[in-house]
C-alpha positions in Angstrom: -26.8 -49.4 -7.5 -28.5 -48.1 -4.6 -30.6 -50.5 -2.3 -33.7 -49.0 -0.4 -34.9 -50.3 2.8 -38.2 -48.6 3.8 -39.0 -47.4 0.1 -42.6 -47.2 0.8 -41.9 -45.1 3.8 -42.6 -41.0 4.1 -38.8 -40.8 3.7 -37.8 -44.0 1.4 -40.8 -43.2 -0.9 -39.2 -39.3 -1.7 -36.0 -40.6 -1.4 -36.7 -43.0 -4.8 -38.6 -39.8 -6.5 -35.5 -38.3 -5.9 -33.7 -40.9 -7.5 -35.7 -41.1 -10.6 -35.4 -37.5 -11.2 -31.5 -37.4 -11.1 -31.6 -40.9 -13.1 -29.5 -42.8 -10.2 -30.5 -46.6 -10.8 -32.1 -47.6 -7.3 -33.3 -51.0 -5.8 -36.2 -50.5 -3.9 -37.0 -53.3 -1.2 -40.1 -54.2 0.3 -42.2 -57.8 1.9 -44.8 -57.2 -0.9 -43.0 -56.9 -3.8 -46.0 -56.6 -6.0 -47.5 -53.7 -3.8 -44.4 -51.4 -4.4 -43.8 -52.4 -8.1 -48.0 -51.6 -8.6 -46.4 -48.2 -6.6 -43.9 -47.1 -9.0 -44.5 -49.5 -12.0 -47.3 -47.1 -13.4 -45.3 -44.2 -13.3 -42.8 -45.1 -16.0 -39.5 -45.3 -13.3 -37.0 -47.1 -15.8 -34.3 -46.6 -13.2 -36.0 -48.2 -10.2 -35.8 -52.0 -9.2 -38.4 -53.3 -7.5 -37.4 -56.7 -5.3 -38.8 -58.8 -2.4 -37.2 -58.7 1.1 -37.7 -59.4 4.6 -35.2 -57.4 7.4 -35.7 -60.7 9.5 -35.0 -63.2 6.3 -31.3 -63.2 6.0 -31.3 -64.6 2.5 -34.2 -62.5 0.9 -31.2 -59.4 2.5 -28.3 -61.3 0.6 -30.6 -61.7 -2.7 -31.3 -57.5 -2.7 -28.1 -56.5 -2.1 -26.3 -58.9 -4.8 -24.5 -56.3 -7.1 -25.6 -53.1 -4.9 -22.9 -50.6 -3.9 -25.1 -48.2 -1.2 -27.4 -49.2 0.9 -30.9 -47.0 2.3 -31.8 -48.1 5.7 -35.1 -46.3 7.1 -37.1 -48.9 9.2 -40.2 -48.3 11.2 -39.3 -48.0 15.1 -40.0 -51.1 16.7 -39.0 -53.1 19.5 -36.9 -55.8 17.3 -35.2 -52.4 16.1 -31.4 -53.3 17.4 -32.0 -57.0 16.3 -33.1 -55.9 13.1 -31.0 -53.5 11.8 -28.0 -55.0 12.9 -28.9 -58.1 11.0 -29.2 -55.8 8.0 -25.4 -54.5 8.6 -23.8 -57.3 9.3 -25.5 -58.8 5.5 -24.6 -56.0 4.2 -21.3 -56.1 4.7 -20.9 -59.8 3.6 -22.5 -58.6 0.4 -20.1 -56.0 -0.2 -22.2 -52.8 0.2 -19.6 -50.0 0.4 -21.8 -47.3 2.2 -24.6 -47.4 4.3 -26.9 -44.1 4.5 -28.9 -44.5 8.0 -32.1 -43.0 9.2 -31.9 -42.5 12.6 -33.0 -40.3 15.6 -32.1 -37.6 17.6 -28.6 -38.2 20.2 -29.3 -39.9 22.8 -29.7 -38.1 25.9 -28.8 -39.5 29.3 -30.5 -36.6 31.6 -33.7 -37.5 29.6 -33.5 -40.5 27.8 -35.4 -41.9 25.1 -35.7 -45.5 24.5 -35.8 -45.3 21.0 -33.0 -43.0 20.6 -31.1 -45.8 23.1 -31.9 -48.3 20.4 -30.7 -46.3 17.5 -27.4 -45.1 19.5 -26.3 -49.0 19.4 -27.3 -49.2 16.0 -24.9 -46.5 15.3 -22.4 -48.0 17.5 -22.9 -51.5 15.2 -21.9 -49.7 12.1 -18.8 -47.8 14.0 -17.3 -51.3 14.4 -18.5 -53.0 11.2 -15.7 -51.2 9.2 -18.4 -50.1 6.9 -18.0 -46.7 5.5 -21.4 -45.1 6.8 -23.5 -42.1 7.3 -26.2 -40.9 9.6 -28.9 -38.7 9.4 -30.7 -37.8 13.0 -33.5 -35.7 11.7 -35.9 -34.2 14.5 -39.9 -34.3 14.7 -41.0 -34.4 11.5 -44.2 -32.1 10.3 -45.7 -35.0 8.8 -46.6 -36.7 12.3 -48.7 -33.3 12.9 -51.5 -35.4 10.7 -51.4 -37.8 13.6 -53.0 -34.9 15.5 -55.7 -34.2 12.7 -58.5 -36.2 14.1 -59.0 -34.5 17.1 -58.6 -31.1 15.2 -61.3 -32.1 13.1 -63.8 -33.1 15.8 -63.0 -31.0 18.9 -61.3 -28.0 17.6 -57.8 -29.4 19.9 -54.8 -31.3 20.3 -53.4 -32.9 23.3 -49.7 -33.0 24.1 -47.3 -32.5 27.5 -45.1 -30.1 26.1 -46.0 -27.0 27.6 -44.8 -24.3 25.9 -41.3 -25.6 24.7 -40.2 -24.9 21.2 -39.5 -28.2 19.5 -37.8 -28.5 16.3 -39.4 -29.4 12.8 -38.1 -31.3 9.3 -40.4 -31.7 6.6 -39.5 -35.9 5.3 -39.2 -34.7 1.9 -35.9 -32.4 3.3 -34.5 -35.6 4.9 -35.3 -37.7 2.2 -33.2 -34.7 -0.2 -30.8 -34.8 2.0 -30.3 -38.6 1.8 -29.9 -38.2 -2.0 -27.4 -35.8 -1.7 -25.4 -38.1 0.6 -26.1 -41.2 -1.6 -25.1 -39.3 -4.9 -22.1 -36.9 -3.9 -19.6 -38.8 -1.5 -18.0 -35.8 -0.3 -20.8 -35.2 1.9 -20.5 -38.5 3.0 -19.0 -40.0 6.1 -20.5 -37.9 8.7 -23.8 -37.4 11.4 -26.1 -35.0 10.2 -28.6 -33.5 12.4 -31.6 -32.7 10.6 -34.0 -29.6 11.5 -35.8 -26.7 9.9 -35.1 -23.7 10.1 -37.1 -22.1 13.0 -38.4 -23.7 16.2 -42.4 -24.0 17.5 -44.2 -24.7 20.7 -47.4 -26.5 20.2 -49.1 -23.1 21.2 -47.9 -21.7 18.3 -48.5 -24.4 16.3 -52.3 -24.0 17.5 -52.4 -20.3 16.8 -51.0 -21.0 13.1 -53.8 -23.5 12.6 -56.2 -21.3 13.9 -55.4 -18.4 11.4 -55.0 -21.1 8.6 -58.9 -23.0 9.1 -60.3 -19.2 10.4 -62.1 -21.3 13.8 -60.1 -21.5 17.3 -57.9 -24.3 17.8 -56.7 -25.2 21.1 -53.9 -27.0 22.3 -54.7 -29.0 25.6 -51.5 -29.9 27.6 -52.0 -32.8 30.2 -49.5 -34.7 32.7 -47.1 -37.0 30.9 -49.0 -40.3 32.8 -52.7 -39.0 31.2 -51.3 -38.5 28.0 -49.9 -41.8 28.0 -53.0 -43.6 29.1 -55.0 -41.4 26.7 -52.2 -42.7 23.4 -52.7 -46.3 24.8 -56.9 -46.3 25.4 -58.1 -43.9 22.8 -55.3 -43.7 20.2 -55.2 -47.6 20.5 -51.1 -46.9 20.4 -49.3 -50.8 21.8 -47.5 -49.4 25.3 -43.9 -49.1 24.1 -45.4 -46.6 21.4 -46.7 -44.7 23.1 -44.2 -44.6 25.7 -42.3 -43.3 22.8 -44.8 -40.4 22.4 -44.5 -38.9 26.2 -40.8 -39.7 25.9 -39.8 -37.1 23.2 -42.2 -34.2 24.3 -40.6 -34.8 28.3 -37.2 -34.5 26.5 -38.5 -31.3 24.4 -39.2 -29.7 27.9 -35.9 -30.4 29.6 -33.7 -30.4 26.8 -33.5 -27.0 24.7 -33.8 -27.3 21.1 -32.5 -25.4 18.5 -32.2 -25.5 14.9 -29.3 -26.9 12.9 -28.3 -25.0 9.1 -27.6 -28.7 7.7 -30.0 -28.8 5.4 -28.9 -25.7 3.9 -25.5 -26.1 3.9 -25.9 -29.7 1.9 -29.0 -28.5 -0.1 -27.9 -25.2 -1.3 -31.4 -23.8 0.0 -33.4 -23.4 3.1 -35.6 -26.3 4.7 -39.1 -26.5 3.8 -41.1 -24.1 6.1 -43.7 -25.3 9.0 -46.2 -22.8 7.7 -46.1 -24.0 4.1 -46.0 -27.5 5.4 -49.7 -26.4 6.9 -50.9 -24.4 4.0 -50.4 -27.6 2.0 -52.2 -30.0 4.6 -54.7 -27.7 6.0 -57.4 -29.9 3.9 -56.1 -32.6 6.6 -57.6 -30.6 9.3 -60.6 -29.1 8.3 
C-alpha cells in the first residue's frame, strides 16, 4: 500500500491517476476527507483509499499509515515546512513505512541561497538520519506556475519578473508526478536524488516571444529590480512576505546560478519530458 500526502496537489493528484492506471492500491490523505473521496469517488478508482489526516495531528498520521508500506510526501511550502514534515518522518517510521518518496526542491545553494530550498535541505538531512530507506525528487520550475502569470497576460499583454534574460529550467508536474510512480513501483530506481528538468532551457523573453506566436498579439515581458518585484508580489499579488520572498529568491538564483537540463526523466521514463511549447499549446486558453 502506498500512502499519499498532498494527493489533491498538481503533483499528488497525477501521481494517484498514475496509480489507478497501473492498478497499484494507493491511500490518498487529505484534512477533508469527503472533498478528495467526492474527487476520485465518481471516477470509479477501486484501487484508491480515501482517509482523513492532518500533517500537524500525530494520530490522524499513525491512523493513515496503519498497514502502508511507501509513503508520498508532497506538502505545500510553508513556513511550518521543517516542523511539518519531520513530524511526518519520524510517524512514519514508528508505523513501519519502508520507503519514503519525497518532493522536494532544487540543492540548496550557499552563493545564492533560497530559503525554501534551506528548509527542504534539513528535511532531507531528517530522513538521512531516520534510517528510513528514501528517495528524493528535486524537480525545478514547474510550467504549471506559468498560469500564475496568466492574469496579467490577459489584461495588459505582459508579465513581470527579475530574471533578465537567464534561461531557467522547466518540468511539466505530470513528468514529476510519472517519475514518482516509477520510483514508488520499481525499487531499483529507488534509493537516490533525482533532479528533475525538461529537456531544453528558456528565458522569460523567450517564453514571451512563444506566447506571442501562440495568442497571434505582442506579449511582453517586463523585468523590474528584485525589491519592486517583491513589493509588487506582496501589494498587488496579495502574496504573505515570506512567499513572496520565495518568488525574487529563485529568479535571483536563476541569474547567478547557470542552469541546465538534467536527462532524468528520460532515463527513468523511457521517453523525453513533456515539452514547454506543448505545455502552452494546451494552456493557451489560460491566457487569452
Amino acid at each position: 500500500m502506498i500512502t499519499i500526502i498532498g494527493a489533491t496537489g498538481t503533483i499528488g493528484s497525477r501521481l494517484v491517476e498514475r496509480l489507478v492506471d497501473l492498478g497499484v492500491p494507493a491511500r490518498a490523505l487529505s484534512r477533508e476527507a469527503e472533498k478528495l473521496r467526492d474527487q476520485f469517488g465518481g471516477k470509479g478508482w477501486s484501487t484508491i483509499e480515501v482517509a482523513s489526516a492532518d500533517a500537524a495531528d500525530p494520530e490522524s498520521l499513525r491512523r493513515a499509515f496503519a498497514g502502508a508500506s511507501q509513503l508520498f510526501l508532497a506538502m505545500s511550502n510553508s513556513p511550518r515546512q521543517i516542523e511539518l514534515e519531520t513530524l511526518i518522518i519520524n510517524i512514519a517510521v514508528e508505523a513501519g513505512i519502508e520507503h519514503i518518496v519525497k518532493i522536494s526542491s532544487p540543492a540548496y545553494e550557499t552563493k545564492s541561497p533560497v530559503a525554501v530550498a534551506g528548509w527542504h535541505h534539513e528535511i532531507e538531512k531528517t530522513l538521512g538520519a531516520s534510517g528510513i530507506a528514501y528517495t528524493v525528487l528535486r524537480p525545478y520550475a514547474f510550467m504549471q506556475n506559468l498560469l500564475r502569470l496568466a492574469p496579467t497576460i490577459s489584461a495588459q499583454n505582459a508579465f513581470f519578473g527579475s530574471m533578465g534574460d537567464s534561461p531557467c529550467n522547466f518540468i511539466d508536474c505530470r513528468d514529476i508526478a510519472d517519475v514518482a510512480a516509477e520510483v514508488l513501483t520499481n525499487r531499483k530506481a529507488s534509493g537516490q536524488i533525482y533532479t528533475l528538468t525538461g529537456s531544453e532551457i528558456f528565458s522569460y523573453p523567450q517564453i514571451a516571444d512563444k506566447l506571442s506566436g501562440l495568442l497571434e498579439r505582442p506579449i511582453r515581458y517586463i523585468d523590474m529590480d528584485s525589491q519592486v518585484l517583491l513589493g509588487n508580489l506582496i501589494e498587488h499579488g496579495h502574496m504573505p512576505p515570506w512567499l513572496a520572498n520565495h518568488v525574487v529568491e529563485i529568479q535571483t538564483m536563476s541569474t547567478l546560478v547557470p542552469e541546465s537540463p538534467t536527462d532524468t526523466v528520460k532515463s527513468l521514463l523511457g521517453r523525453e519530458p513533456r515539452t514547454l511549447d506543448a505545455f502552452l499549446h494546451e494552456y493557451a486558453h489560460n491566457f487569452k
